[in-house]
DSSP file (Angstrom, degrees, kcal/mol; ACC not computed):
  #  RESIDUE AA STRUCTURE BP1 BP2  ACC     N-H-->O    O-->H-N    N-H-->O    O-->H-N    TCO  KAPPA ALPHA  PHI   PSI    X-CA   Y-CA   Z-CA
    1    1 A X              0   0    0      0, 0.0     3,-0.0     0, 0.0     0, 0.0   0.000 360.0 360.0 360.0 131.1  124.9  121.7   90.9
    2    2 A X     >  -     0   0    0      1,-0.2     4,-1.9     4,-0.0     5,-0.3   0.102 360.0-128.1 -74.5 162.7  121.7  121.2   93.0
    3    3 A X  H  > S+     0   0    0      2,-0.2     4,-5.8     1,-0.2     5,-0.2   0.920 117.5  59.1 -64.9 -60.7  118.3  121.2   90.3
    4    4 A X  H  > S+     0   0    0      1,-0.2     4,-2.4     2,-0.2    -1,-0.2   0.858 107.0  43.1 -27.0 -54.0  116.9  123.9   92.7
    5    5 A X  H  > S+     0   0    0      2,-0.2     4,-2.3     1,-0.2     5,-0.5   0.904 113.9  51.7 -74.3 -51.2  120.3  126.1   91.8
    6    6 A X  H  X S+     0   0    0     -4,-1.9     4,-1.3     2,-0.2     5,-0.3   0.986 108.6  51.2 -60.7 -30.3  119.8  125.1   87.8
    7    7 A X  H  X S+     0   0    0     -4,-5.8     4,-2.2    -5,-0.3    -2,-0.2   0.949 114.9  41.3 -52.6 -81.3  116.2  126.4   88.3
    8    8 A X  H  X S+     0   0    0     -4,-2.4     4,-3.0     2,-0.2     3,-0.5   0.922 116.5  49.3 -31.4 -70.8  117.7  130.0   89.9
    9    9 A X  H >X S+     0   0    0     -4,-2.3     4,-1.7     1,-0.3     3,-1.4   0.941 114.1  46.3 -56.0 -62.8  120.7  130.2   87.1
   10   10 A X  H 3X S+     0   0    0     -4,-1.3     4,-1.6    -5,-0.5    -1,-0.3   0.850 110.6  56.3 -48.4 -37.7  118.0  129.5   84.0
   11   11 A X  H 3X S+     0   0    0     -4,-2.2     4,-0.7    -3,-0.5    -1,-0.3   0.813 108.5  43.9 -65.1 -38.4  115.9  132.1   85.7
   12   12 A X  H XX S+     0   0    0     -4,-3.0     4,-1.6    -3,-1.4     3,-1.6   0.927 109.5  57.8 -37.0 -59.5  118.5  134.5   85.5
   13   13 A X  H 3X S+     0   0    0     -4,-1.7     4,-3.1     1,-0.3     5,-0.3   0.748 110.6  40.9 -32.9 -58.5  119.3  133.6   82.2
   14   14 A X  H 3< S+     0   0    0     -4,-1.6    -1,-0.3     1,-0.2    -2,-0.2   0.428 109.5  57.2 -93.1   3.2  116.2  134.3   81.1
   15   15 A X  H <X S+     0   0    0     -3,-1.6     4,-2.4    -4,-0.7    -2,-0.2   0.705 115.7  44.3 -64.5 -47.6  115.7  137.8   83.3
   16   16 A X  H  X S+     0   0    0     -4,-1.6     4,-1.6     2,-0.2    -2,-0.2   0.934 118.3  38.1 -71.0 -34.0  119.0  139.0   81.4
   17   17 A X  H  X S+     0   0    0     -4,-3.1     4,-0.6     1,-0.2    -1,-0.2   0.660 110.3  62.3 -80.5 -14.3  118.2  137.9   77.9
   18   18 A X  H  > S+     0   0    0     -5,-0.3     4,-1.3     2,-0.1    -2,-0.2   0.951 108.7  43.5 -80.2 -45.6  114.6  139.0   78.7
   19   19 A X  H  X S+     0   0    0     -4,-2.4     4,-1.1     2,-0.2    -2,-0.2   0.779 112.2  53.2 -49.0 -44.1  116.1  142.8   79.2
   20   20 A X  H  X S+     0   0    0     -4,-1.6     4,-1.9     2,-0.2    -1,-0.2   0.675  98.4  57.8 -45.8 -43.2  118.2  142.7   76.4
   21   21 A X  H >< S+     0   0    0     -4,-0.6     3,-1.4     1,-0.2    -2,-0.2   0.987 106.3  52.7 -69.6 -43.5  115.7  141.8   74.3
   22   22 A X  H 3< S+     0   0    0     -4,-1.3    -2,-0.2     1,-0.3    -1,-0.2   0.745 106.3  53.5 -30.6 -55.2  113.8  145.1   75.4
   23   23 A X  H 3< S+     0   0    0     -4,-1.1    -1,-0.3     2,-0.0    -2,-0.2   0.616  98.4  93.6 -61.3 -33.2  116.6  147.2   74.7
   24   24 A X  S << S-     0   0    0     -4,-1.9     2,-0.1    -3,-1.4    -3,-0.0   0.087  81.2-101.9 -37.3 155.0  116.8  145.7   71.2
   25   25 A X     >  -     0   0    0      1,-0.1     4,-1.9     4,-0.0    -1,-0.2  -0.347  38.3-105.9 -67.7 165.0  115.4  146.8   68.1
   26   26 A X  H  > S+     0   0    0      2,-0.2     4,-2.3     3,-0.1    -1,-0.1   0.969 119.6  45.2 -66.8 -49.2  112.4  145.2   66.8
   27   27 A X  H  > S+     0   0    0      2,-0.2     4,-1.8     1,-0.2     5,-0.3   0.846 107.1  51.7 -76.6 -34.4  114.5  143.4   64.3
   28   28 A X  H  > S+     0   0    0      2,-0.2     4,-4.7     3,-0.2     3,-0.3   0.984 111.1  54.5 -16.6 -75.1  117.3  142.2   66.3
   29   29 A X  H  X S+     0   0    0     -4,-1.9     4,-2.8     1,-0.2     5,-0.4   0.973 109.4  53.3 -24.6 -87.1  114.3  140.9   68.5
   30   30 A X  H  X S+     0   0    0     -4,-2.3     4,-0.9     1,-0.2     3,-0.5   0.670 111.0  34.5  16.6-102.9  113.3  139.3   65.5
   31   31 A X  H  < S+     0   0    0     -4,-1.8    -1,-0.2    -3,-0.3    -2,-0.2   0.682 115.0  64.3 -91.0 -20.0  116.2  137.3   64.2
   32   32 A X  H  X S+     0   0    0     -4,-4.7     4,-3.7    -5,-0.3    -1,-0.3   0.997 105.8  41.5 -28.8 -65.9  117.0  136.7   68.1
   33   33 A X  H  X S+     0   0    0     -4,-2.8     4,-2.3    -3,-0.5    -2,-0.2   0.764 114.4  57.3 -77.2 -19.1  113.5  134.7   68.5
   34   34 A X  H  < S+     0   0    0     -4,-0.9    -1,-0.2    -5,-0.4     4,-0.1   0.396 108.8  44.7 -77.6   8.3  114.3  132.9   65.0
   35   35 A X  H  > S+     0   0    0     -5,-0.3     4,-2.8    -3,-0.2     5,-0.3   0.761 111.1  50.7-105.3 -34.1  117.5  131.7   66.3
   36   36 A X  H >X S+     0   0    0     -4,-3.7     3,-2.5     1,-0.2     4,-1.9   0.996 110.1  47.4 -61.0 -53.8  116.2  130.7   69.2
   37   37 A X  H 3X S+     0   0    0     -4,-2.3     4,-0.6     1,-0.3     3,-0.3   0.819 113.7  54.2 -45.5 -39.5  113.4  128.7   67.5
   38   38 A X  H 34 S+     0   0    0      1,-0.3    -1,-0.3     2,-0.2    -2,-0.2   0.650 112.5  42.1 -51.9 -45.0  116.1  127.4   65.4
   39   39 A X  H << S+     0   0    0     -4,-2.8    -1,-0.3    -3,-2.5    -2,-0.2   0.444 109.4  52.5 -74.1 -16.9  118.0  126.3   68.2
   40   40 A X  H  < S+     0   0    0     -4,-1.9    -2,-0.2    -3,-0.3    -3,-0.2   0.613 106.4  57.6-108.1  -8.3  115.5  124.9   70.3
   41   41 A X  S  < S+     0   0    0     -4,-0.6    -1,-0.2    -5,-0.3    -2,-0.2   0.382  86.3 101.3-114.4  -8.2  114.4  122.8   67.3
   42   42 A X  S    S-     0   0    0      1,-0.1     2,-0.1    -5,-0.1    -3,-0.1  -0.271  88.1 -91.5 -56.5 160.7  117.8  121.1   66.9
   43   43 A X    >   -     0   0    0      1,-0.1     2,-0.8     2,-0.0     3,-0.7  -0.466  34.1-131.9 -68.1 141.7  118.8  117.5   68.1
   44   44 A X  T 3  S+     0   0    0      1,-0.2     3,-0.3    -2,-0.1    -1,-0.1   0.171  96.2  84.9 -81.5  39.9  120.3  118.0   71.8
   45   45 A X  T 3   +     0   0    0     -2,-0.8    -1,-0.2     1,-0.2     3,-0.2   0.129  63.5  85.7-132.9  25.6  123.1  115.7   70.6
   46   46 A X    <   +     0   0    0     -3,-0.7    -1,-0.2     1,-0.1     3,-0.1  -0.368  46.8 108.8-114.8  29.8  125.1  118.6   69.0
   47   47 A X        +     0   0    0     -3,-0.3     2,-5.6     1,-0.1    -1,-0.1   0.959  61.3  76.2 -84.9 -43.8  126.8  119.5   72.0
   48   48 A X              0   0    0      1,-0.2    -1,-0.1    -3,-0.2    -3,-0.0   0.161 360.0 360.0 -27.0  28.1  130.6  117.9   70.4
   49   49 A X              0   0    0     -2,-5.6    -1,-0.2    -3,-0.1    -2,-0.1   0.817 360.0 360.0 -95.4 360.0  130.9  121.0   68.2
């Protein structure tokens, strides 16, 4: 997969999860953006799970 095409797919990604999140409750929203943070603050080296 071209970068250009991983650029487009992530941008999706984040169009769809970005809608979602709208549609959410505020607390759903919430414990969404503390998972993400949660996630995003892990070692990338957890992919083997």
């Amino acid at each position: 997969m071209s970068e250009q095409n991983f650029q487009d797919r992530m941008a999706e990604a984040s169009e769809a999860v970005y809608q979602q999140i709208l549609t959410n409750s505020v607390q759903d929203v919430e414990a969404a953006l503390m998972q993400a943070h949660h996630n995003a603050s892990q070692p990338q080296d957890t992919q083997g799970r």
